[in-house]
N, C-alpha and C positions, 0 to 999 in steps of 0.2 A: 388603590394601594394604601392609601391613608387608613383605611375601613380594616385591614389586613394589620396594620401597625397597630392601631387601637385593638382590635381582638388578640393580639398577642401580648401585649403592653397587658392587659384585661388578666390576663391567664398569668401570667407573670406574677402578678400584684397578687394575686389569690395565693397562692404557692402550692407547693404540690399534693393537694387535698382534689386539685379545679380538674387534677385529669383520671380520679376515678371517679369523678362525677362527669365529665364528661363519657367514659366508656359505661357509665350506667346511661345515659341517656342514647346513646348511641344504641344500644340494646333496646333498651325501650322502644324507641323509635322505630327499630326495625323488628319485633314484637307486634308494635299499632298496626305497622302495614301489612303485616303476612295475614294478619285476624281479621283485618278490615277486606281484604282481597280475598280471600277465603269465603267468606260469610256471605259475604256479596255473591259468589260465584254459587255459596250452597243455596243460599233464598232463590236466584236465579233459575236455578234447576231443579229446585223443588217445586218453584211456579211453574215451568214448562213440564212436569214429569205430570204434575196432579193435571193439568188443565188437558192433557192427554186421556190418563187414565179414567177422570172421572164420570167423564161420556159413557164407557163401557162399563163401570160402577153400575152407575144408575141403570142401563138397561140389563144387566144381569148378564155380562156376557165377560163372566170371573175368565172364562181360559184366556180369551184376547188381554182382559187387565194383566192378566198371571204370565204372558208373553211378553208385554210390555215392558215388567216392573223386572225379568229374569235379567231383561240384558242390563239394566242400566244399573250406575255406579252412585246414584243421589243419593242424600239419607232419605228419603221419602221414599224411592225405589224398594230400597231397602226393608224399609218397614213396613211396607205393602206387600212385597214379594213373602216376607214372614207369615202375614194373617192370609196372603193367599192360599199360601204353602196348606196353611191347616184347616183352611176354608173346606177344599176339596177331602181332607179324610174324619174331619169329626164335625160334631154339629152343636155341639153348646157355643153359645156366646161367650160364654164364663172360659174355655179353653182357648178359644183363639184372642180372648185381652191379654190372659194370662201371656202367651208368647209372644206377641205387639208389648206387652208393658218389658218385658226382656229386652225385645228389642232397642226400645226409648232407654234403657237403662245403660246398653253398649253404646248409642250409637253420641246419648246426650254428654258422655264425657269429649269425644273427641271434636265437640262445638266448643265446650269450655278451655281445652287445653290451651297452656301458655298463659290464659287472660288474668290467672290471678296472679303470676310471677308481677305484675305492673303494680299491682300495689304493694308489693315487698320494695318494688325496685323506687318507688314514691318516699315512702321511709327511709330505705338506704340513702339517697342522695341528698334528704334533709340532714338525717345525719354524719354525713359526711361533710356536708357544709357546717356544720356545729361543728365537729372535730374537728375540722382545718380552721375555724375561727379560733376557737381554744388553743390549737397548736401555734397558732400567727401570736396571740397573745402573750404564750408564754414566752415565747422570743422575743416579744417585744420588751416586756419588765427585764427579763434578763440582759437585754442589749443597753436599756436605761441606766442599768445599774450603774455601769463603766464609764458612761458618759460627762459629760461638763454638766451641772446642776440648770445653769441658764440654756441647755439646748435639749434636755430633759421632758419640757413640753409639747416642744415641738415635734422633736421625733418620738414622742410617746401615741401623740393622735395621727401622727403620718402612719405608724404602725397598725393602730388600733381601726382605721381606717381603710387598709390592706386587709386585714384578715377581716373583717366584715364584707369585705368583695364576695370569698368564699362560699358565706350564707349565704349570703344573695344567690348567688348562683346556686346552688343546692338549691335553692326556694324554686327559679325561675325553671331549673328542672323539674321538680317535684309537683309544677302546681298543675302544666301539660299533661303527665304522665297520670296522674289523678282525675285529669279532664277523658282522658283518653281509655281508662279502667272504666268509668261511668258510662260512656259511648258505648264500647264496645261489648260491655255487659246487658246493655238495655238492647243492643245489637240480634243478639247472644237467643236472648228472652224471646225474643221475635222469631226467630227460627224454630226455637224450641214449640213453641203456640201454634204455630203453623203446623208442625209437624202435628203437635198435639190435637189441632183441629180434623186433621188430615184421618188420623186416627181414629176420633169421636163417628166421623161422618162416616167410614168404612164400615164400622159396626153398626153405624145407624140403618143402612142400605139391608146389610147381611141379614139384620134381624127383621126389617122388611117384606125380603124378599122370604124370608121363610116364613112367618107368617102368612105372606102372603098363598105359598106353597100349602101350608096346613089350612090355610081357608076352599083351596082350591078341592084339595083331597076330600075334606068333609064333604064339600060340595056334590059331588062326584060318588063318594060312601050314601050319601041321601038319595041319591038319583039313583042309584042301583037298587038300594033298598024296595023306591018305590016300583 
């Protein structure tokens, strides 16, 4: 209870600057965790989608991958299901990046969504802690003014010492939510690489395997011949 007395005492002393920084951090916070939970969930199932698919990659066996990646809901699914899609009706390389790079283009906003609101929200609550320091101040001089000459100092640093609470606070949000932009952007990055790698290796197979196919043809074109 004591800890409960003090945090309210705490908020008090701040004045009322401490409770829209408290609902910015509130937000924030529940921002860190949907992104964090999310991302985890999407790396998770992008490692089980590929470690799946990739078997059937490598041995050329696209209708099994192209069944595989139709049902599922992953970004990686997804971006596989794309160059599958076009695998089967054209045959340049240069066609099916082109519709895999569309895809990375839909699918990489909705890894980022929400993550940059944390660095507005880092800003806002420092500044909010400045303006409730400023605003505690100006109360304080104006509350001095009235007073007894010898009690002047005192309640001048009692004052000036309240609205620095404010800051504080503003800071002591500001400096998590900054931690937690950083985190979840380098989070963020990793998925995206992943994806990207997932991507690079597709086409590396595709163009592979067709070569592979035009070395077999000639093969075959020569052996007729003779």
């Amino acid at each position: 209870m004591e800890f409960v007395y003090m945090v309210v005492r705490f908020f008090e002393a701040g004045g009322p600057f401490m409770f829209p920084i408290l609902l910015v951090a509130a937000v924030g916070a529940a921002i860190t965790i949907e992104r964090y939970v999310t991302l985890t969930l999407v790396k998770a199932r992008n490692q089980n989608v590929w470690s799946q698919v990739q078997p059937a990659l490598v041995s050329g066996d696209f209708d099994k991958a192209r069944e595989m990646t139709s049902k599922g809901d992953s970004a990686i699914a997804q971006l596989l299901n794309i160059g599958l899609a076009r695998q089967g009706a054209v045959r340049r390389r240069e066609d099916i990046e082109i519709a895999m790079d569309e895809g990375m283009i839909e699918i990489t906003p909705q890894l980022e969504k929400r993550t940059h609101y944390l660095a507005t929200f880092a800003n806002l609550a420092t500044l909010l802690g400045l303006l409730g320091t400023v605003s505690g101040l100006i109360h304080a001089f104006g509350a001095v003014a009235t007073v007894n000459p010898a009690d002047k100092a005192n309640l001048l640093s009692a004052s000036i010492s309240e609205a620095m609470i404010c800051t504080a606070f503003g800071l002591m949000t500001a400096v998590p939510i900054v931690f937690a932009h950083a985190f979840l952007q380098t989070k963020t990055s990793e998925v995206v690489a992943s994806l990207e790698m997932a991507f690079v290796k597709f086409l590396n197979v595709l163009t592979e395997r067709q070569a592979a196919q035009t070395q077999s043809r000639r093969a075959l074109a020569q052996s007729g011949q003779e």
